[in-house]
C-alpha positions as CSV (number, residue, x, y, z in Angstrom):
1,X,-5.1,3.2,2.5
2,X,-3.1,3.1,5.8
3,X,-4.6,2.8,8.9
4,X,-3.0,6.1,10.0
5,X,-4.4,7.6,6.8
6,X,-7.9,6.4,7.9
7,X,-7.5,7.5,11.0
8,X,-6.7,11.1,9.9
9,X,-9.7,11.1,7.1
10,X,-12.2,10.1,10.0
11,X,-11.0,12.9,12.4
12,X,-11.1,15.4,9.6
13,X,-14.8,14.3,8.9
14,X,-15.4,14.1,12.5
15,X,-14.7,18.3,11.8
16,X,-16.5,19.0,8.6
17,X,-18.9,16.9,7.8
18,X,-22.3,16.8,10.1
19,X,-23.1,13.6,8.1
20,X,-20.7,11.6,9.4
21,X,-20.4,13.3,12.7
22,X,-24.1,11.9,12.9
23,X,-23.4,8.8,11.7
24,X,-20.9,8.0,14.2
25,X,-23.2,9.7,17.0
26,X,-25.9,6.9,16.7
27,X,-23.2,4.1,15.9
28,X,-21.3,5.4,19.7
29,X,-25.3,5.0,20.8
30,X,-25.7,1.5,19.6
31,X,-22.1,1.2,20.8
32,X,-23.6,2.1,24.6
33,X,-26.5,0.1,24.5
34,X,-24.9,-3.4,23.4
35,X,-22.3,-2.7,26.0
36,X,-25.1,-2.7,28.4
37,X,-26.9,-5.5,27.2
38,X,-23.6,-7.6,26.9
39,X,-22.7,-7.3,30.3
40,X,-25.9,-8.7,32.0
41,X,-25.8,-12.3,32.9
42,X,-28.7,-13.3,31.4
43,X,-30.5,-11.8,28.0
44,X,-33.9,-12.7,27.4
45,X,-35.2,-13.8,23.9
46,X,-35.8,-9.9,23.3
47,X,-32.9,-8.7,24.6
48,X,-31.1,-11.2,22.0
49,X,-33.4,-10.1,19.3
50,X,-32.6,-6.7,20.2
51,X,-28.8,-7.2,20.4
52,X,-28.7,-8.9,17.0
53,X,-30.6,-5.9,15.4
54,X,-28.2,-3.6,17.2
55,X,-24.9,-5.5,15.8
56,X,-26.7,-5.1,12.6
57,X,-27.5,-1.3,12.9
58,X,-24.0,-0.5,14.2
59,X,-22.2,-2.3,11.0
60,X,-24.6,-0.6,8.7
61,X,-23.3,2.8,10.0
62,X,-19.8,1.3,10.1
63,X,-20.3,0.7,6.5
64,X,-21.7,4.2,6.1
65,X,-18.6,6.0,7.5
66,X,-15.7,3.3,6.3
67,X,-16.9,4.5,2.5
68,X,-17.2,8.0,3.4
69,X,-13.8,7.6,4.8
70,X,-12.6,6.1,1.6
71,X,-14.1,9.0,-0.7
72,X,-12.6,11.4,1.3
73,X,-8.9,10.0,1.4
74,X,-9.6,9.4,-2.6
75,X,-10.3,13.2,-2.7
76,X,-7.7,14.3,-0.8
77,X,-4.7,11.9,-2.7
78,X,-6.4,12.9,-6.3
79,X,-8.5,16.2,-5.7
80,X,-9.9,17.7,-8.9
81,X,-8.5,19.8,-11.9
């Protein structure tokens, strides 16, 4: 798959498909808040606890959408009979 191809599939998904649209709501969220913790000078031990379990969050949803992504381009080059 191209990146312009998954590109495309994500945007289409972004339209049709409340799933995903949800799932990349909450991964832009955890998106916002690491950005906020990354730029402060100084993280306590639970702001780095709290980072790492956003980092992992965020991937999880990553994951999430990059196979929904890939289903959907599958569906779209072989759709069926």
């Amino acid at each position: 798959m191209s990146v312009q191809e998954a590109e495309d599939a994500k945007q289409a998904l972004l339209q049709v498909d409340s799933t995903f649209r949800e799932l990349a709501e909450r991964h832009h969220l955890l998106d916002d808040r690491l950005h906020v913790l990354t730029t402060q000078s100084y993280l306590s031990d639970t702001d780095r606890i709290e980072e790492v379990a956003l980092k992992k969050r965020k991937l999880a949803l990553k994951d999430q959408m990059e196979h929904m992504v890939h289903a959907f381009v599958r569906r779209q080059v072989s759709p069926p009979s």
